[in-house]
N, CA and C atoms as an extended XYZ file, in Angstrom:
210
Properties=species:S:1:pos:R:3:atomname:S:1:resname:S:1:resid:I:1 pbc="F F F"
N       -18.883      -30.164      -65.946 N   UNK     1
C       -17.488      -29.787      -65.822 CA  UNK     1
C       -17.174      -29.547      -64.346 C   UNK     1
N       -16.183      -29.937      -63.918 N   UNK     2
C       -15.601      -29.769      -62.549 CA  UNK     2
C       -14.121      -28.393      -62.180 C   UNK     2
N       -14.201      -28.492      -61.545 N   UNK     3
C       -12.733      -27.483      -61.628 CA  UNK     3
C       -11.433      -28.009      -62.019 C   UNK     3
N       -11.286      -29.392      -61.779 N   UNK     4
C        -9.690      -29.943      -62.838 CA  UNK     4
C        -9.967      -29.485      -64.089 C   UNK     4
N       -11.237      -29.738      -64.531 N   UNK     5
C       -11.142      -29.947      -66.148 CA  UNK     5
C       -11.452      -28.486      -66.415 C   UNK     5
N       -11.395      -27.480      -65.480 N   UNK     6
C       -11.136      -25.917      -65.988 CA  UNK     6
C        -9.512      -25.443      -65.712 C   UNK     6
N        -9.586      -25.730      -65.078 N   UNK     7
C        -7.876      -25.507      -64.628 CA  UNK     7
C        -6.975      -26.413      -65.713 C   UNK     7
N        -7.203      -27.251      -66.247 N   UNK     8
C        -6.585      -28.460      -67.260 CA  UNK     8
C        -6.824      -27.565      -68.638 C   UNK     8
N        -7.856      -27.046      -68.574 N   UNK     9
C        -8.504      -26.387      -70.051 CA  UNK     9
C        -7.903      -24.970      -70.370 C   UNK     9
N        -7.428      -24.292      -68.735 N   UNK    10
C        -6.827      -23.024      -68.636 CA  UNK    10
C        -5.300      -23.312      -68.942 C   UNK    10
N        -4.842      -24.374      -68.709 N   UNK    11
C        -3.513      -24.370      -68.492 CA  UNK    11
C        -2.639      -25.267      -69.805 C   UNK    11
N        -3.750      -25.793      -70.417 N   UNK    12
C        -3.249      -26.357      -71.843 CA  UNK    12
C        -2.811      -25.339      -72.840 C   UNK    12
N        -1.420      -26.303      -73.356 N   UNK    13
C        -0.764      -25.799      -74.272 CA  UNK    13
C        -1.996      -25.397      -75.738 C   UNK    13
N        -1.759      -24.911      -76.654 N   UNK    14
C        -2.052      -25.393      -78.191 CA  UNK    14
C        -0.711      -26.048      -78.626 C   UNK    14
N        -1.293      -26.968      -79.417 N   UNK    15
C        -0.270      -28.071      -79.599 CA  UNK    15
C         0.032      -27.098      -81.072 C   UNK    15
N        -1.143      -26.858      -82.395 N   UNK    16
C        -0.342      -26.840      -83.445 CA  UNK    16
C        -1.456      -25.097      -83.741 C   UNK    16
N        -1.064      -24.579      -84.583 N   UNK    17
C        -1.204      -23.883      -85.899 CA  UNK    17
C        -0.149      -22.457      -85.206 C   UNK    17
N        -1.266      -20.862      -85.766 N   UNK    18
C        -0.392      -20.245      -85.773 CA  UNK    18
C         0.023      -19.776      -84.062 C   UNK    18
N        -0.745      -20.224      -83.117 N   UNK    19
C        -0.553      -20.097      -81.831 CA  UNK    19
C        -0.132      -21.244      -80.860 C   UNK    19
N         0.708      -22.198      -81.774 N   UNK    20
C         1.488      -23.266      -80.749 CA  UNK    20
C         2.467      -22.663      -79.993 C   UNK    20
N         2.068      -23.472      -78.970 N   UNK    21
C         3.155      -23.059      -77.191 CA  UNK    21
C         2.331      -22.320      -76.507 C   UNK    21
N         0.844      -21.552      -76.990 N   UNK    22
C        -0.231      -20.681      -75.816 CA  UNK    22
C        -0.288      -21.707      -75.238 C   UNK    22
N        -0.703      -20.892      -73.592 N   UNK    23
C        -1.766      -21.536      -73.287 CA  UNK    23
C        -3.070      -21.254      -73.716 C   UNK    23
N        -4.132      -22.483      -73.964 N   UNK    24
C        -5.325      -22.109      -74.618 CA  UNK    24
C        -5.986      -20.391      -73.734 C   UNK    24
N        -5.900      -20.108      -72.610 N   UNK    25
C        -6.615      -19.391      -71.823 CA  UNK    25
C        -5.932      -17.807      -72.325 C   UNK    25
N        -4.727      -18.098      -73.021 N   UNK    26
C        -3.759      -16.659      -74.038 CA  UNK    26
C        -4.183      -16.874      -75.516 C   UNK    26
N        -5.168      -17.485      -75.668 N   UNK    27
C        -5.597      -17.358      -77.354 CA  UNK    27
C        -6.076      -15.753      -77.835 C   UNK    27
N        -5.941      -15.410      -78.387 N   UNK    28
C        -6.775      -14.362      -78.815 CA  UNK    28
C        -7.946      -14.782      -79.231 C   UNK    28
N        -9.446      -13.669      -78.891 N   UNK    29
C       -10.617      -14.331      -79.130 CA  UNK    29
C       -11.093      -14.163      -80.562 C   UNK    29
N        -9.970      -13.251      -81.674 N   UNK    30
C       -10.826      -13.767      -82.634 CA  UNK    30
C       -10.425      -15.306      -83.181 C   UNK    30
N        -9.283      -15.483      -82.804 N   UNK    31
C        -9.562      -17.225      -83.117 CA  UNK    31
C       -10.171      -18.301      -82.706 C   UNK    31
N       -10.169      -18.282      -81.944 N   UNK    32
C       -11.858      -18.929      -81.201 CA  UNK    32
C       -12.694      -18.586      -81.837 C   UNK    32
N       -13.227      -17.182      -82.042 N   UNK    33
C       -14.287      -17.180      -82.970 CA  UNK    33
C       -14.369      -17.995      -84.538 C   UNK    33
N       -13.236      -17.881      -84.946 N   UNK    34
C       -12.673      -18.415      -85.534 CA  UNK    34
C       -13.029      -19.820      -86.281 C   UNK    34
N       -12.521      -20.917      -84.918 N   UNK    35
C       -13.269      -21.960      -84.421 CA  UNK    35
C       -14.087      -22.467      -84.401 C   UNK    35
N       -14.725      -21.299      -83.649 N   UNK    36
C       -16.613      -21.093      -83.660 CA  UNK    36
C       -17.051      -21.681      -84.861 C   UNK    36
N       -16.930      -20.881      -85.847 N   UNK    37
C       -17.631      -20.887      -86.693 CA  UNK    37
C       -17.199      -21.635      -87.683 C   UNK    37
N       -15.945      -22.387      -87.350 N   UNK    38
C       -15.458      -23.376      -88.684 CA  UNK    38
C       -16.098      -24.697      -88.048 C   UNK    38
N       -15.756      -24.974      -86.693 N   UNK    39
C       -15.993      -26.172      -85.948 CA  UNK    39
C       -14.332      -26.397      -85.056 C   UNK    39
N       -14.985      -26.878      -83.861 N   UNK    40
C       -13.986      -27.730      -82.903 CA  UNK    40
C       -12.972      -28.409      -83.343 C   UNK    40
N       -11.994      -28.763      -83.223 N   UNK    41
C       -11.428      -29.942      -83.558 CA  UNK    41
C       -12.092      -31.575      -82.770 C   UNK    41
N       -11.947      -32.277      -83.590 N   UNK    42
C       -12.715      -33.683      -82.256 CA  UNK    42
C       -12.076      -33.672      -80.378 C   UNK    42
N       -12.610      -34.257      -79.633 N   UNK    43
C       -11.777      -34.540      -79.027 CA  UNK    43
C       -11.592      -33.739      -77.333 C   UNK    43
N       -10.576      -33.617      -76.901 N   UNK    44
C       -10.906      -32.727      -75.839 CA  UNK    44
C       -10.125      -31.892      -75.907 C   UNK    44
N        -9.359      -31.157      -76.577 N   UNK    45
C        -9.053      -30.290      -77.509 CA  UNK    45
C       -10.080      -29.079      -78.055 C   UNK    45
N       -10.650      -30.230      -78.545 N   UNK    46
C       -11.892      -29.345      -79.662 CA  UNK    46
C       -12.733      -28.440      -77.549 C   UNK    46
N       -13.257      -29.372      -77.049 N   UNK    47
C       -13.869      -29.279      -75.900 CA  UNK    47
C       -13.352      -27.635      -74.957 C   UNK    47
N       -11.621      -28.185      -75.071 N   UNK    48
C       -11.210      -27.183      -74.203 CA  UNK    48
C       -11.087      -25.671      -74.762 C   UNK    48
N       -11.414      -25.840      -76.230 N   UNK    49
C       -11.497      -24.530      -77.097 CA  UNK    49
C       -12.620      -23.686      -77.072 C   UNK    49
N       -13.606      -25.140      -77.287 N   UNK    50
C       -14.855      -24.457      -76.884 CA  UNK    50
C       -15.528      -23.989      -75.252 C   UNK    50
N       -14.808      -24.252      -74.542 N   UNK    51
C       -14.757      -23.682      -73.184 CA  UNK    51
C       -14.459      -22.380      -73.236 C   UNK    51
N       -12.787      -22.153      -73.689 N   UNK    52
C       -12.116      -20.917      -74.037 CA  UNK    52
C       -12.913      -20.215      -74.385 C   UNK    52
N       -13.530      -20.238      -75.666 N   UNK    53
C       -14.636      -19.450      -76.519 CA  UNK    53
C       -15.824      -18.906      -75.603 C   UNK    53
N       -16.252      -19.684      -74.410 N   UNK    54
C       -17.583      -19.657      -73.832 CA  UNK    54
C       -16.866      -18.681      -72.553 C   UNK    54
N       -15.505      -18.748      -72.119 N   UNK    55
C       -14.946      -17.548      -70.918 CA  UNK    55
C       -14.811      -16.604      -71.781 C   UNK    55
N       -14.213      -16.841      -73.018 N   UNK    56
C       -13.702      -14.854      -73.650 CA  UNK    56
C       -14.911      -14.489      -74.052 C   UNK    56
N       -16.049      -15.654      -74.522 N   UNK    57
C       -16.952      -14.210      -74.723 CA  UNK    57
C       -18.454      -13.920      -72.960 C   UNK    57
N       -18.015      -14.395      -72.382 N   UNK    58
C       -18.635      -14.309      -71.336 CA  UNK    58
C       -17.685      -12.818      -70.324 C   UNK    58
N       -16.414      -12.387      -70.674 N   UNK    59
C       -16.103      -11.352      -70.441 CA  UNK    59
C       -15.192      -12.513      -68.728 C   UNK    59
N       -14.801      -13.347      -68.788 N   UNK    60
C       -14.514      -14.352      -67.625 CA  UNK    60
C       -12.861      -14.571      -67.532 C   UNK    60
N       -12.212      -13.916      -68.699 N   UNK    61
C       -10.758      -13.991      -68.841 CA  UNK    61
C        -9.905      -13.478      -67.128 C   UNK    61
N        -9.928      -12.347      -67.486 N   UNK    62
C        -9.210      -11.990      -65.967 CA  UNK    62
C        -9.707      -12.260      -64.688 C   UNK    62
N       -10.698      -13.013      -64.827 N   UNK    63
C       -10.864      -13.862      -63.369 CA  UNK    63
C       -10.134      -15.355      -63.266 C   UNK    63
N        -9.944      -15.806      -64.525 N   UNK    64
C        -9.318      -17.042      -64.747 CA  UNK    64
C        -7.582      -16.800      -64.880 C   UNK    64
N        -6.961      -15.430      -64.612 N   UNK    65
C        -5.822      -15.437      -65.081 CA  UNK    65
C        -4.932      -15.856      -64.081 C   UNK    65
N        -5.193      -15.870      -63.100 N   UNK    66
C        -4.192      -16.355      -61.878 CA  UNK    66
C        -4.088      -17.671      -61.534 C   UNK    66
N        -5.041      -18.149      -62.220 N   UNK    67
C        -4.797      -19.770      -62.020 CA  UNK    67
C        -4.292      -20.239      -62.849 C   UNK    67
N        -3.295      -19.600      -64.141 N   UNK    68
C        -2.150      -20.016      -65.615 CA  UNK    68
C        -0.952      -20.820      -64.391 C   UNK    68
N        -0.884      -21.718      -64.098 N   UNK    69
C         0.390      -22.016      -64.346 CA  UNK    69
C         1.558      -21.596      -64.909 C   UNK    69
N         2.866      -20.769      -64.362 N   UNK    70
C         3.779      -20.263      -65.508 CA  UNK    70
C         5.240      -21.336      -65.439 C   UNK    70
């Protein structure tokens, strides 16, 4: 992974369920966990979730918050 594809991963929308219009990096982590444990979606989607999942539980959120795009 490079830094576009963290900054791309921070700054993506969710397209659908009950948190469409976040950005993935404003998910709440029990849905990710969520995720976790159901599975990814395919794709780079699925990818950028499981990133998400690997900063909220690494405690990495508020170091990543200034780079949201608003």
């Amino acid at each position: 992974m490079n830094e576009q594809q963290l900054l791309e991963a921070i700054n993506q929308t969710m397209p659908f369920g009950k948190y469409a219009g976040r950005k993935l990096l404003q998910l709440p982590e029990p849905y990710l966990v969520w995720f976790h444990s159901k599975g990814f979606p395919e794709g780079k989607l699925g990818e950028q979730l499981a990133l998400m999942y690997e900063v909220k539980l690494n405690g990495l959120e508020e170091m990543l918050q200034p780079l949201l795009k608003r």
